[in-house]
C-alpha positions as a Markdown table, in Angstrom:
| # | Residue | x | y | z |
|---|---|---|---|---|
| 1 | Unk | 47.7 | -23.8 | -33.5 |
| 2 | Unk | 47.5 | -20.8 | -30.7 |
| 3 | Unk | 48.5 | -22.2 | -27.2 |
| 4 | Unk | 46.0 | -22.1 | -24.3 |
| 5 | Unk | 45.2 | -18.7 | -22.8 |
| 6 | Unk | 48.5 | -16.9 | -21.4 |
| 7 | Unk | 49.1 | -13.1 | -20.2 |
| 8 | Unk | 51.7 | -10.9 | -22.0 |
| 9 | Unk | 53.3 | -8.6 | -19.9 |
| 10 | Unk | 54.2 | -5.1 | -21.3 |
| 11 | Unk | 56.1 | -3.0 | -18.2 |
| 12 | Unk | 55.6 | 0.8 | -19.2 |
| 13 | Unk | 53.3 | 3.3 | -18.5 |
| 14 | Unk | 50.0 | 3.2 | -19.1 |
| 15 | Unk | 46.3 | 5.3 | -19.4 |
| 16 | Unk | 42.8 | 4.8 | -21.0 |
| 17 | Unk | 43.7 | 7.2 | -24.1 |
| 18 | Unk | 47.1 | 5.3 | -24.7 |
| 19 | Unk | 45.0 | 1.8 | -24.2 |
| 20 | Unk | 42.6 | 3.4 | -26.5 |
| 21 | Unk | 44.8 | 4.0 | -29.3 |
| 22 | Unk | 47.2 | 1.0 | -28.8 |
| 23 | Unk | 44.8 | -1.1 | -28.3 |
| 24 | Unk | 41.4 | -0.6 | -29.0 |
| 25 | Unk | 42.3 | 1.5 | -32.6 |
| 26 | Unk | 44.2 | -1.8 | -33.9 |
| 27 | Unk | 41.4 | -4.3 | -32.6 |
| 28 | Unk | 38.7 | -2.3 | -34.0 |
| 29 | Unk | 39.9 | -1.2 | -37.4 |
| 30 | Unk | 41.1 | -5.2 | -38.0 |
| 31 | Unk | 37.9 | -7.2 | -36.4 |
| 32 | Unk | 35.5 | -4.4 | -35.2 |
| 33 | Unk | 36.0 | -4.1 | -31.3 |
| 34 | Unk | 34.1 | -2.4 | -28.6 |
| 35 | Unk | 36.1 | -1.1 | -25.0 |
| 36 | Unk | 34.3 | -1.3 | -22.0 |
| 37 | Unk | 34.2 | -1.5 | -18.7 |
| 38 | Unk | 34.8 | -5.2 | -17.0 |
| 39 | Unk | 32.3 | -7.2 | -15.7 |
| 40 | Unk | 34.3 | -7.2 | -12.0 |
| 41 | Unk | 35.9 | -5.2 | -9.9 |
| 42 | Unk | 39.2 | -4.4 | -11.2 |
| 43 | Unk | 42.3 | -5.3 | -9.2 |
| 44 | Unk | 43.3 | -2.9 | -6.4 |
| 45 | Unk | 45.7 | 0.0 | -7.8 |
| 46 | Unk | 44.9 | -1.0 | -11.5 |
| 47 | Unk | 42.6 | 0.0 | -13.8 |
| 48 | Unk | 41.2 | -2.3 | -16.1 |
| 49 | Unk | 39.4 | -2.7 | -19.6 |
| 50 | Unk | 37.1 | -5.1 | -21.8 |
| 51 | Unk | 37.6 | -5.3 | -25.1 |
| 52 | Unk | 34.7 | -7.6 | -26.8 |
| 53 | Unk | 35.0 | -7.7 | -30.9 |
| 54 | Unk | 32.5 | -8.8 | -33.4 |
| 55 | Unk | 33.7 | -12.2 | -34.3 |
| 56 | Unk | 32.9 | -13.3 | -30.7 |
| 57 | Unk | 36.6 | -12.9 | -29.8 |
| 58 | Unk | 37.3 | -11.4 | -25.8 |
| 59 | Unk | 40.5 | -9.6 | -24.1 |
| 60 | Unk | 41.3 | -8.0 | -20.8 |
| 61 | Unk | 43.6 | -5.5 | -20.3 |
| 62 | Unk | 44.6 | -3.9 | -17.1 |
| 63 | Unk | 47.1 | -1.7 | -15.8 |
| 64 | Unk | 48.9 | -0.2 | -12.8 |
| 65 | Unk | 51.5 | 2.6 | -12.1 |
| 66 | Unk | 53.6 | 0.0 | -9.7 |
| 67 | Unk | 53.3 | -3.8 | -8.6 |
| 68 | Unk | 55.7 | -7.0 | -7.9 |
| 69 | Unk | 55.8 | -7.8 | -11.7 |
| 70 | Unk | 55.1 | -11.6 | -13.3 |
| 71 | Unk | 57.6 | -13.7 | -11.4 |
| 72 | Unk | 61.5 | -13.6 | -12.5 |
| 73 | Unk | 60.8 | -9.4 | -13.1 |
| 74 | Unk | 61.4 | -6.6 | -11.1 |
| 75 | Unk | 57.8 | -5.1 | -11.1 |
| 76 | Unk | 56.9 | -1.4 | -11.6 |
| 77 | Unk | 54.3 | 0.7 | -14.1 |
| 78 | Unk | 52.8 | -2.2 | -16.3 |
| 79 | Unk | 50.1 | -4.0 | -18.0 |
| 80 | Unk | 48.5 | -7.2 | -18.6 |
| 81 | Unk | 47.1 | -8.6 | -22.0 |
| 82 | Unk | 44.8 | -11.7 | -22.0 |
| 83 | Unk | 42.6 | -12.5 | -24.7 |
| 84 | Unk | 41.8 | -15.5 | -27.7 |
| 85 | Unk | 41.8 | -12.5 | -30.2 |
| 86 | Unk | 44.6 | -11.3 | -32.5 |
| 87 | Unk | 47.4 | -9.4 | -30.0 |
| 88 | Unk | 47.8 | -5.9 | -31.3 |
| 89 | Unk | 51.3 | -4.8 | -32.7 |
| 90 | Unk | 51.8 | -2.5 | -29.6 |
| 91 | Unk | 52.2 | -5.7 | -27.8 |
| 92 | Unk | 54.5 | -8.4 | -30.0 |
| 93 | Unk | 57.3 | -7.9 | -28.3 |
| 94 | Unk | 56.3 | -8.6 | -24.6 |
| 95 | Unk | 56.5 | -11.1 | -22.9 |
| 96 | Unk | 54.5 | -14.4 | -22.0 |
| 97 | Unk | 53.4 | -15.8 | -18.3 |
| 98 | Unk | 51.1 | -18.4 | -17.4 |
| 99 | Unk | 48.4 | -17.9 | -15.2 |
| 100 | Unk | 50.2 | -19.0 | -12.3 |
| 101 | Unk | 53.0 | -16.3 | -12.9 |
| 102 | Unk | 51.5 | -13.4 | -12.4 |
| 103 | Unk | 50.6 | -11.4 | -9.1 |
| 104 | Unk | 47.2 | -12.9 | -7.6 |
| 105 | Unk | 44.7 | -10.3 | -7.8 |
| 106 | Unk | 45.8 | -10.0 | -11.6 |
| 107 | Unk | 45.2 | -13.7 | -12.2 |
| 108 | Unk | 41.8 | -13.9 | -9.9 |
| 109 | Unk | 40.2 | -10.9 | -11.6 |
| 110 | Unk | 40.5 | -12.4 | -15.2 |
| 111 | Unk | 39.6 | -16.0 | -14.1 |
| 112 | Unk | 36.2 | -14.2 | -12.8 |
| 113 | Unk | 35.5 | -12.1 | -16.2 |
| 114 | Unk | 36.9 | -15.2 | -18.6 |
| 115 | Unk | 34.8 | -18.1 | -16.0 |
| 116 | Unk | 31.6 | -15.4 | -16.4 |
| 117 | Unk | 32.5 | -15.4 | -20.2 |
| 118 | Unk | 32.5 | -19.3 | -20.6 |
| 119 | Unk | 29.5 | -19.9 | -18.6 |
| 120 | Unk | 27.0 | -16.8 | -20.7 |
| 121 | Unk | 28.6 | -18.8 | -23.7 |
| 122 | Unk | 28.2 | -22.5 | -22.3 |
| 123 | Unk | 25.5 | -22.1 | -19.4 |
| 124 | Unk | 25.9 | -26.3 | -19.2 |
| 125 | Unk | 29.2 | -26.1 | -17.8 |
| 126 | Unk | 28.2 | -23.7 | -14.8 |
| 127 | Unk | 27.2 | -26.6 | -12.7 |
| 128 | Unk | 30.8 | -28.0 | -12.6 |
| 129 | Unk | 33.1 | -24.8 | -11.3 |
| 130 | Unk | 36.1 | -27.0 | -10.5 |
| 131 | Unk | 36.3 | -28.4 | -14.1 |
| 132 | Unk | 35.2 | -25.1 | -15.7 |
| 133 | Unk | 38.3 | -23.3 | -13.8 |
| 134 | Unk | 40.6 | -26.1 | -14.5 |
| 135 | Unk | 40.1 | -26.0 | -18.4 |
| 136 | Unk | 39.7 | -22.0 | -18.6 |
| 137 | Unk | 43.2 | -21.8 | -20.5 |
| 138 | Unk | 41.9 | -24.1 | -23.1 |
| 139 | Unk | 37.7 | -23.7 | -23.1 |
| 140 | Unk | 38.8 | -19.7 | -23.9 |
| 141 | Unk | 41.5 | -20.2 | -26.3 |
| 142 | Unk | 41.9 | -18.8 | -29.7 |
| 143 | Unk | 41.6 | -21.8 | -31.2 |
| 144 | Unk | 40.4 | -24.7 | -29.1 |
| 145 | Unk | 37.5 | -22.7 | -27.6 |
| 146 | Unk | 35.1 | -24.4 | -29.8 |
| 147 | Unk | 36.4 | -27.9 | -30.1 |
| 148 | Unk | 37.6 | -28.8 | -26.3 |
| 149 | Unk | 33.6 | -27.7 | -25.0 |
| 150 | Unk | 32.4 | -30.0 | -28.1 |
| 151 | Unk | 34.2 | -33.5 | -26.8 |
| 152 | Unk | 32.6 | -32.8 | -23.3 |
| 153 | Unk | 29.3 | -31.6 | -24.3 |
| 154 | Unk | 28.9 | -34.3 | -27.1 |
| 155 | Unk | 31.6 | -37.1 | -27.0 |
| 156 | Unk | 31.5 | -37.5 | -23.1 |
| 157 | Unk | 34.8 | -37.0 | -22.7 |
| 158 | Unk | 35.7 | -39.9 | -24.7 |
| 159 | Unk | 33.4 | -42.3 | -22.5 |
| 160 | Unk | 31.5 | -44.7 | -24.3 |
| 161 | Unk | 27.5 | -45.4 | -23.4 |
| 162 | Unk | 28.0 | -41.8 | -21.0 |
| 163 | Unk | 26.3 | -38.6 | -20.8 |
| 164 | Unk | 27.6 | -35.6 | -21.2 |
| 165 | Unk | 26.8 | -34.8 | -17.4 |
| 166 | Unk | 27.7 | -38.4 | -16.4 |
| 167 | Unk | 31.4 | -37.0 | -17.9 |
| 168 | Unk | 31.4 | -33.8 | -16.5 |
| 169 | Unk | 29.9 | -35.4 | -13.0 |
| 170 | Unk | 33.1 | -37.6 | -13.0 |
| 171 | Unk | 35.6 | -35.2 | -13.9 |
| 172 | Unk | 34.6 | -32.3 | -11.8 |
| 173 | Unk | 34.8 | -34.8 | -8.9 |
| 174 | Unk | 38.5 | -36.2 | -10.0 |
| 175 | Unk | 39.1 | -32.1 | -9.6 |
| 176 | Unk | 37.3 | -31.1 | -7.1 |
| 177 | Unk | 40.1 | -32.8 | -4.9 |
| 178 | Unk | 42.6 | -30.0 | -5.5 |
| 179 | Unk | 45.1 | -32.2 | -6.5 |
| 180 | Unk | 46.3 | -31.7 | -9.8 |
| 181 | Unk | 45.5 | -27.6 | -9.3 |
| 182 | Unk | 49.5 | -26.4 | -9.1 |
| 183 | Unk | 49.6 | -28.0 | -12.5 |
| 184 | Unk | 46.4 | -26.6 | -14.0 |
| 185 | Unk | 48.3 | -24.9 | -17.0 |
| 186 | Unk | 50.1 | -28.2 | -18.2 |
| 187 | Unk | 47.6 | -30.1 | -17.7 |
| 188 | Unk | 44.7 | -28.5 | -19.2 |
| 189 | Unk | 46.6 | -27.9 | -22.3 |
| 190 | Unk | 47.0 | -31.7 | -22.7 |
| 191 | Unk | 43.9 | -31.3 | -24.3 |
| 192 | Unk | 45.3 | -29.4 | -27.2 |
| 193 | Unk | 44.0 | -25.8 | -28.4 |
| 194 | Unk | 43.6 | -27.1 | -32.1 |
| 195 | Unk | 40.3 | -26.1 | -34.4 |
| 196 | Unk | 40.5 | -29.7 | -35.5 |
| 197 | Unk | 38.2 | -31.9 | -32.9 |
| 198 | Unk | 41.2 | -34.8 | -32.3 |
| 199 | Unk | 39.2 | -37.3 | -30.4 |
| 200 | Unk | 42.4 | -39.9 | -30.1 |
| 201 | Unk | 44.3 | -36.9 | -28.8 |
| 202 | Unk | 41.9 | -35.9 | -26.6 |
| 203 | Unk | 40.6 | -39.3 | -25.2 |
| 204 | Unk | 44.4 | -40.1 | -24.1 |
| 205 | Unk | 44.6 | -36.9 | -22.5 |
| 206 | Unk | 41.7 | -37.7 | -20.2 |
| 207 | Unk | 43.4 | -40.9 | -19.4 |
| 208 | Unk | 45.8 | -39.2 | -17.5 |
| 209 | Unk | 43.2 | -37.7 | -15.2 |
| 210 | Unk | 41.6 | -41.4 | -14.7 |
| 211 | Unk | 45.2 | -42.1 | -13.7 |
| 212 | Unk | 45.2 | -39.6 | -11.4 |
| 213 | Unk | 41.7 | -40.9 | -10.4 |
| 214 | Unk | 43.0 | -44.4 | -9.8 |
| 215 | Unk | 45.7 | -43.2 | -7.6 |
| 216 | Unk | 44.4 | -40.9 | -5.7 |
| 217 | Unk | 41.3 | -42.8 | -4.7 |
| 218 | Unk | 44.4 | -45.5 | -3.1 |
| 219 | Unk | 45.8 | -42.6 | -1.0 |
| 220 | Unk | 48.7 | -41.5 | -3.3 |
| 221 | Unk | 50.2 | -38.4 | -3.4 |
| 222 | Unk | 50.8 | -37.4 | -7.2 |
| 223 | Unk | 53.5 | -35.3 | -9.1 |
| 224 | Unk | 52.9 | -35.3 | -13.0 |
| 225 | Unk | 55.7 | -34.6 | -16.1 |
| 226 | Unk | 58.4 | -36.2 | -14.4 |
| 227 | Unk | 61.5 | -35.5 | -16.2 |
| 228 | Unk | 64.1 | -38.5 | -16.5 |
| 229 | Unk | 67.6 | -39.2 | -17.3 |
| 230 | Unk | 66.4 | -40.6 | -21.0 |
| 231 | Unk | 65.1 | -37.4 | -21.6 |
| 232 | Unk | 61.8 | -38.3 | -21.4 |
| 233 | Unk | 58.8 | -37.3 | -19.2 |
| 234 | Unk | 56.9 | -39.9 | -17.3 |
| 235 | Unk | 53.4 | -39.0 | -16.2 |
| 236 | Unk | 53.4 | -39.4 | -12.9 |
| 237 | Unk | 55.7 | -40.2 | -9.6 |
| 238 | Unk | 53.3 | -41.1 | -7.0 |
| 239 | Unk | 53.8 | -40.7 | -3.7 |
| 240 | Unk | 53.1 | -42.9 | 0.1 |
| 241 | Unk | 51.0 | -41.1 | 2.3 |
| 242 | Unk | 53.6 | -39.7 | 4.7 |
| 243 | Unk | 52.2 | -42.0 | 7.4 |
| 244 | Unk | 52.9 | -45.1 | 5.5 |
| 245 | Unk | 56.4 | -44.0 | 4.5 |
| 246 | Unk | 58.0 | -45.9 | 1.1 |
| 247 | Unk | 59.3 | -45.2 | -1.9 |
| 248 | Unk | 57.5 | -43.0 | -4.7 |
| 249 | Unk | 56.9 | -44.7 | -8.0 |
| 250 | Unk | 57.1 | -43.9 | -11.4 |
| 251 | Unk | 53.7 | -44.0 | -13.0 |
| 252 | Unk | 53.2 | -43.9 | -17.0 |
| 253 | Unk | 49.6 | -44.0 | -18.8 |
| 254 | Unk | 48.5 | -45.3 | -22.2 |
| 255 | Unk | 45.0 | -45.3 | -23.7 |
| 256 | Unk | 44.2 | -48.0 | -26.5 |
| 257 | Unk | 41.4 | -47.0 | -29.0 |
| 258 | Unk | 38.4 | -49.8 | -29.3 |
| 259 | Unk | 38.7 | -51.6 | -32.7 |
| 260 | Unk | 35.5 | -49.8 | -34.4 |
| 261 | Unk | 38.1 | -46.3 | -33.9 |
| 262 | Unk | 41.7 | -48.1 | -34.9 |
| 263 | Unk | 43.2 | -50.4 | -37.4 |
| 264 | Unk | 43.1 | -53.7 | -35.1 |
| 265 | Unk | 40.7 | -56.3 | -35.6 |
| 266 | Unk | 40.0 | -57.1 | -32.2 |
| 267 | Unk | 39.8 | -55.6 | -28.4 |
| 268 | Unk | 42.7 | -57.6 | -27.5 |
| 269 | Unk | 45.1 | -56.7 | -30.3 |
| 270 | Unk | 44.3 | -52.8 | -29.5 |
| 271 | Unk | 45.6 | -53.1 | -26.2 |
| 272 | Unk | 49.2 | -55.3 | -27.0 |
| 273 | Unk | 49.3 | -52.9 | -30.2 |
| 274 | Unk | 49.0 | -49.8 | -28.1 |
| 275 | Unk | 50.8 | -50.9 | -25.0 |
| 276 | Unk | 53.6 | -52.0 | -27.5 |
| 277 | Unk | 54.6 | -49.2 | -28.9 |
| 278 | Unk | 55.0 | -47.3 | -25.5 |
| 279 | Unk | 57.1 | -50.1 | -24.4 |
| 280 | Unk | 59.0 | -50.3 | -27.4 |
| 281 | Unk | 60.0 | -46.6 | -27.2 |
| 282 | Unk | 59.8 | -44.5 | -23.7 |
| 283 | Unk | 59.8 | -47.6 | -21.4 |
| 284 | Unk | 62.6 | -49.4 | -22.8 |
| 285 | Unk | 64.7 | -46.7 | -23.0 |
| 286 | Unk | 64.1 | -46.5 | -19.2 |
| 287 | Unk | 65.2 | -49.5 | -18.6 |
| 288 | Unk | 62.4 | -50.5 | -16.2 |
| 289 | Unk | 61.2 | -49.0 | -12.8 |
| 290 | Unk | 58.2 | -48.0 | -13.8 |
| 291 | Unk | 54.7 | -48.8 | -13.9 |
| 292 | Unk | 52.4 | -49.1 | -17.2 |
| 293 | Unk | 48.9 | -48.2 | -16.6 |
| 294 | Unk | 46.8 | -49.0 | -19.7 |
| 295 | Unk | 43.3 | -47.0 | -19.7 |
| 296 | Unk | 40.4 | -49.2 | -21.4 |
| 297 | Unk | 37.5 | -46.5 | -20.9 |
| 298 | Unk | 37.3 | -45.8 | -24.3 |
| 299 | Unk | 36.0 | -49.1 | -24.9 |
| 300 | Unk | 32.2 | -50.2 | -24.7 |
| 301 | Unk | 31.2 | -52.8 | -22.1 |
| 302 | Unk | 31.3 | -55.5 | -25.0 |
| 303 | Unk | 34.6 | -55.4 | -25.9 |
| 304 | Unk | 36.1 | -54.3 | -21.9 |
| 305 | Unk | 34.2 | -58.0 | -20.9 |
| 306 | Unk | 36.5 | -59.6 | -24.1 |
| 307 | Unk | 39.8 | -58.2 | -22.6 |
| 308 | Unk | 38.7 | -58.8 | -18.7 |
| 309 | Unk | 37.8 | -62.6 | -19.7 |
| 310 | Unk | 41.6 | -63.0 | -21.6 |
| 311 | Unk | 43.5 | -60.6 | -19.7 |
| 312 | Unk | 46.0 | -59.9 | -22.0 |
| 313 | Unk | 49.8 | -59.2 | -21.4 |
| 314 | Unk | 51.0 | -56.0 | -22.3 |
| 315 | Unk | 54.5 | -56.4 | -23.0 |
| 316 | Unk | 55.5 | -54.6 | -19.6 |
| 317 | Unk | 55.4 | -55.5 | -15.8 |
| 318 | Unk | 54.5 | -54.2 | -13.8 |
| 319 | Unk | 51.5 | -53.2 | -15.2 |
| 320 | Unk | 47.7 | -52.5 | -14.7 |
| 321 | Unk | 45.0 | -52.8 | -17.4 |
| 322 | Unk | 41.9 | -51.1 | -15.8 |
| 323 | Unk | 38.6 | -49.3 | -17.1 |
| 324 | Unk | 37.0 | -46.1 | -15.2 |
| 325 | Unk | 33.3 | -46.0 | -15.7 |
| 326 | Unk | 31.8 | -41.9 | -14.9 |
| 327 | Unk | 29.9 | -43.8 | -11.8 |
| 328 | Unk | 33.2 | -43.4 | -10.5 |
| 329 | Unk | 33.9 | -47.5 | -10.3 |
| 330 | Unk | 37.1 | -49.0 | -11.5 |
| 331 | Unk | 38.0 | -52.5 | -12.6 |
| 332 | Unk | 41.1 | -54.1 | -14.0 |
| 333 | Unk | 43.8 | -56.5 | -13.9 |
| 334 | Unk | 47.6 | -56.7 | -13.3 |
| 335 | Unk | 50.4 | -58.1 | -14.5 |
| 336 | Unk | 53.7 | -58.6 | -12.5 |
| 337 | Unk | 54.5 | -57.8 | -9.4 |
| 338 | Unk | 53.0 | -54.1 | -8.4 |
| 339 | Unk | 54.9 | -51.6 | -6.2 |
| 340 | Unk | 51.6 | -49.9 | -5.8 |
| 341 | Unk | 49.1 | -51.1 | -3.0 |
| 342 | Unk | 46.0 | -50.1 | -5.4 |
| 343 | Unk | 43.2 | -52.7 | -3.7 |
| 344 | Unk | 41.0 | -50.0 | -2.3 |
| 345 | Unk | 40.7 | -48.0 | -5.9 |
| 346 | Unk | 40.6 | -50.9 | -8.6 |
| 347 | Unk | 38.1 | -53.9 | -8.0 |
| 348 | Unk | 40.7 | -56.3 | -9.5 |
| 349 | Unk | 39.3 | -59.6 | -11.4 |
């Protein structure tokens, strides 16, 4: 399985006959391949290529005689390489930088060709920019190009009873508020780059932005992959406005599956089952101090009014038990005592 979309780096000279016959030669004598010029204005002091193949497959390349380099290099004469097509052999050997590691106008300029790209391909994700820049790495990826736009356009994002635009309403709103964009790369390829459509994968992945959700809508300030002593990461530390002062909290997320999608014969066992086996392995090894949030909105309004009317424990305190509807509203319970002041996000029974 390819990861989401990442530049290789190659620092050495470069020119449009040697692009030509490292690059384009290769592409076009394995998949057919056409070079042209880019759709945008290539970034100042480089010069910059297309390179569209007949499989449907895209890459950028672009080139200068001297810049700053990815971060951790020295810069000078160098190109970039992005693309979800086969890499030619000219370039095995470089090396790999997220989107975030290279200089700016190198990053911008392929976000604008690849965003231009997605939205000819997938003209129903033009309407939600936020979400459609947020998910680039994985909506253009080798492998997960086709699969990631299929569980928004016809799974809702793993919502129940929901629209596709109700889903992509709701998500381009949790990231339209900025804050998860430092940690676009990590957290888009939660969602997994696979040809195989994993809707349990993928669901649970989206419960970490309805987390986010959840605590951002009460004020916090949120950090995600937080590394721990155990060796574990825990999803999130949130964070007290500084005006309120207090201490940050450690945040971790689950997502039960309904029973129609799972092995357990009812709503309520879904949840102890699935809240179980996190607390059976990550949160005991922690030893406590953190808080369990378990995300019910994969379950239908049936079987979320089962588990509101019984309010199940979840083998964990403190914990919340909460469901996200795309209108944006949030209700839930909690168990034990919460660290979290979380009454102006979750209508709590």
């Amino acid at each position: 399985m390819a990861r989401p979309l990442r530049f290789r780096y190659a620092p050495d000279r470069w020119s449009v006959s040697r692009v030509r016959s490292a690059i384009l030669e290769p592409l076009d004598s394995n998949l057919g391949a056409e070079m042209r010029e880019p759709w945008f204005q290539s970034p100042p002091s480089y010069d910059a290529r297309r390179f569209e193949m007949d499989n449907g497959d895209i890459a950028l390349f672009c080139w200068t005689s001297g810049d700053e380099g990815p971060t951790g290099t020295d810069g000078g004469p160098g190109g970039y390489w992005l693309g979800n097509t086969e890499t030619p052999s000219s370039l095995w050997r470089t090396e790999k930088y997220g989107l975030d590691e290279v200089p700016y106008p190198v990053r911008r300029w392929a976000e604008r060709e690849l965003l231009a790209q997605l939205h000819m391909e997938s003209p129903w994700l033009e309407p939600y920019p936020h979400l459609s820049w947020f998910f680039l790495p994985v909506f253009l990826s080798k492998d997960g190009r086709e699969t990631t736009r299929e569980f928004f356009q016809d799974h809702a994002a793993g919502f129940p009873d929901a629209s596709a635009d109700e889903a992509l309403t709701y998500y381009e709103s949790v990231l339209h508020t900025g804050a998860l964009d430092p940690y676009q790369s990590e957290m888009s390829g939660k969602l997994g780059t696979s040809s195989y459509l994993d809707l349990t994968r993928m669901a649970a992945a989206m419960g970490e932005f309805n987390a986010a959700k959840l605590l951002l809508d009460a004020g916090y300030e949120i950090t995600p992959e937080i590394e721990v002593t155990t060796g574990h990461s825990i999803d999130y530390r949130a964070d007290p406005p500084d005006s309120e002062g207090g201490q940050a909290v450690l945040v971790e997320v689950t997502r039960p599956l309904p029973p129609g999608k799972r092995a357990a014969d009812s709503p309520l066992t879904a949840v102890r089952e699935t809240a179980k086996t996190k607390t059976d392995g990550q949160l005991d090894a922690h030893a406590g101090g953190i808080v369990l949030f378990v995300d019910c909105s994969s379950f239908p309004d049936d079987e979320w009014r089962v588990i509101a009317s019984e309010q199940p424990d979840v083998r964990h305190r403190p914990a919340v038990v909460f469901r996200v509807r795309p209108n944006g509203s949030i209700e839930g319970y909690k168990k034990g005592q919460l660290p979290l002041s979380l009454d102006d996000a979750v209508s709590f029974l």
